[in-house]
C-alpha positions as CSV (number, residue, x, y, z in Angstrom):
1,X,0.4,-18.5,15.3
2,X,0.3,-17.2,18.7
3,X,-1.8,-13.8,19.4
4,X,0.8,-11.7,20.3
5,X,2.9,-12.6,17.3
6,X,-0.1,-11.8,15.0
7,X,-0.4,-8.2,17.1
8,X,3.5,-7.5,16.3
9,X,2.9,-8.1,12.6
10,X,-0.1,-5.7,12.7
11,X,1.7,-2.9,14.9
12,X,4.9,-3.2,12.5
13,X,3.3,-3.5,9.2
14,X,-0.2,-2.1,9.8
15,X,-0.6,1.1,8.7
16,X,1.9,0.5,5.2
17,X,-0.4,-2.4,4.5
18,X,-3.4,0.2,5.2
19,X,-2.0,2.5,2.7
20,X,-1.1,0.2,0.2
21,X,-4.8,-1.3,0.2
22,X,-6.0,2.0,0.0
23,X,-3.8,3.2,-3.1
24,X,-5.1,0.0,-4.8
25,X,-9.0,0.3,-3.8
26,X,-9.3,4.0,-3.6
27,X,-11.0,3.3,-0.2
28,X,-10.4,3.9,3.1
29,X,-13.0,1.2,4.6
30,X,-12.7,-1.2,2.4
31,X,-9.1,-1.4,2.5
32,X,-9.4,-1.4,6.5
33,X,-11.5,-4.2,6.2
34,X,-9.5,-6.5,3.9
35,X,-6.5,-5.7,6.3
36,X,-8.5,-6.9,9.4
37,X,-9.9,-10.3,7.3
38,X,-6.3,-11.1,6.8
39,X,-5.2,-10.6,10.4
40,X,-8.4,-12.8,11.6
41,X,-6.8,-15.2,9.0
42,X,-3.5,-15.0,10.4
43,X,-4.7,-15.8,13.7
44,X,-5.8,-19.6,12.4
45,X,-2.8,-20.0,10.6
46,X,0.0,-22.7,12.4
47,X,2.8,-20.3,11.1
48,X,3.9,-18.0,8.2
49,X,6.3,-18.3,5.7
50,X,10.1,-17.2,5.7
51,X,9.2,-13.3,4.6
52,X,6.1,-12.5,6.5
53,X,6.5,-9.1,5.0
54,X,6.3,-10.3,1.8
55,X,3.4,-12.3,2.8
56,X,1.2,-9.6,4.3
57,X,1.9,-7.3,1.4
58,X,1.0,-10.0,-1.3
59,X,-2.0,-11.4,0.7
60,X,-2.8,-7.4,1.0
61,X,-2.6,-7.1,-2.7
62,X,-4.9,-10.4,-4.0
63,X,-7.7,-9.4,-1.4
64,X,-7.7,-6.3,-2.9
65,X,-7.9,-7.5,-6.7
66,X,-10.2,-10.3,-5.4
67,X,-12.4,-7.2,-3.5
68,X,-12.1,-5.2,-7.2
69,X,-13.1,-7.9,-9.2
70,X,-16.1,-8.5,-7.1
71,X,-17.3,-4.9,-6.9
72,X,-16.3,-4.2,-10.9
73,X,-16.3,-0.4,-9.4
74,X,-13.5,1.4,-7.9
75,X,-14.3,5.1,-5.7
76,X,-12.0,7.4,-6.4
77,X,-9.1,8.1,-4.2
78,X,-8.6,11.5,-3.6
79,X,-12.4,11.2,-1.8
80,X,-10.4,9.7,1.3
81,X,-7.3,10.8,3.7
82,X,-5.3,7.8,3.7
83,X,-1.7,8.7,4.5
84,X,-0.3,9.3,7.7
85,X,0.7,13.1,8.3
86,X,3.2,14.1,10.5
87,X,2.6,16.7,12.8
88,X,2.2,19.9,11.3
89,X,2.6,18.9,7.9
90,X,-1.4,18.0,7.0
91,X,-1.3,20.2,4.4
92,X,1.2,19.1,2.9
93,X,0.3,15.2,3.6
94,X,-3.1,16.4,1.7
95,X,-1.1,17.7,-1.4
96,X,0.9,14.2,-1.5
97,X,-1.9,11.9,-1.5
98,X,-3.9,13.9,-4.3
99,X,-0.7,13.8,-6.1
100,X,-0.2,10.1,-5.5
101,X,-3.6,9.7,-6.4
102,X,-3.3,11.4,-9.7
103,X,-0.4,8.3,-10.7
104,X,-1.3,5.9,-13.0
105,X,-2.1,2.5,-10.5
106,X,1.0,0.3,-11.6
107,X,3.2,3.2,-10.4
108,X,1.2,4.1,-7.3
109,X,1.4,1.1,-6.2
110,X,5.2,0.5,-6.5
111,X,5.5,4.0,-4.7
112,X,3.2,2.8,-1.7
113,X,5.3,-0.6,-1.4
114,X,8.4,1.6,-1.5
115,X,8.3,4.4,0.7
116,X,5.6,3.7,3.1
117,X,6.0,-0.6,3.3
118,X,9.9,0.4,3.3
119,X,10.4,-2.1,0.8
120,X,13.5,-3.5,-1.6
121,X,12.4,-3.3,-5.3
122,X,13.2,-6.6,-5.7
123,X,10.9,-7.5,-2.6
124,X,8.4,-5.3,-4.6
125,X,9.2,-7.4,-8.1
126,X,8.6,-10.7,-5.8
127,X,5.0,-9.1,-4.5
128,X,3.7,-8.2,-7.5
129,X,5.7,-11.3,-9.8
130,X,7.1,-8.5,-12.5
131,X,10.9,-8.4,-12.9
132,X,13.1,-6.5,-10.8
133,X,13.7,-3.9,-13.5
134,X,10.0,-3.3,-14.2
135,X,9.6,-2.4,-10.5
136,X,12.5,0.1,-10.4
137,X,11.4,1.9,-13.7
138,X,7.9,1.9,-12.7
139,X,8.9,3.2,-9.0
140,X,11.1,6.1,-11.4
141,X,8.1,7.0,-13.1
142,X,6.5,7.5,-10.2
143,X,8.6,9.9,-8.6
144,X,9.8,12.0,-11.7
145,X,5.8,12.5,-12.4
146,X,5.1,13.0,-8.5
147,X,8.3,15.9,-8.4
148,X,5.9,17.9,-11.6
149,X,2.7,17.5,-9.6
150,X,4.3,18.5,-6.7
151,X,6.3,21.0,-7.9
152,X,5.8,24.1,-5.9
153,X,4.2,22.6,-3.3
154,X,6.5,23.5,0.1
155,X,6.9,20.0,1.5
């Protein structure tokens, strides 16, 4: 793959792949670094498959179960700001990502692929190789237990 290809992939899909590492490791750094050792890999690669979305987010996710397994010990998540908070709403950013936290991790990570990798739920059921279905009621889950913990909370 050319360089500059590898850069577009990382400014589009960067910071959603970020998150969604984070919300599966519960760590900032860690997740940062799994995201960069895929883009080096990238960079050897001769080209990538039909969906590089798809791709990044599934390459995202076994580095991250590979990264788990290795470790056997996961920190916990609220211990790191991994979102990204619009302007003037830090507070509220802060509120969401304890909440989001607080999910159990099936959900939480449905609800990262969703809003902030701006995923389909069937993209998400082809990720994570779970029926379509499974995705949506997990992603419903999600939201009608983040609407109690955030409940409120002026977002």
């Amino acid at each position: 793959m050319k360089h500059e290809d590898v850069q577009e992939l990382y400014r589009r899909h960067g910071p959603a792949l970020l998150a969604y590492g984070t919300s599966l490791l519960g760590d900032f750094a860690t997740a940062e670094d799994v995201l960069h050792q895929l883009f080096l890999k990238l960079l050897t690669m001769k080209a990538l498959p039909e969906e590089p979305r798809l791709y990044l987010f599934k390459a995202v996710r076994n580095r991250c179960l590979n990264v788990v397994r290795d470790k056997q010990r996961v920190a916990p998540l609220e211990q790191h700001e991994w979102l990204i908070k619009p302007a003037g709403m830090v507070e509220a950013g802060v509120e969401v990502e304890r909440a989001v936290a607080e999910l159990p991790p099936e959900q939480r990570e449905v609800l990262v692929m969703r809003i902030w990798g701006e995923m389909t739920l069937a993209e998400i059921a082809a990720v994570l190789e779970i029926p379509a279905n499974t995705a949506a009621s997990r992603y419903r889950y999600a939201l009608e237990k983040l609407r109690g913990l955030l409940k409120g909370i002026a977002i």
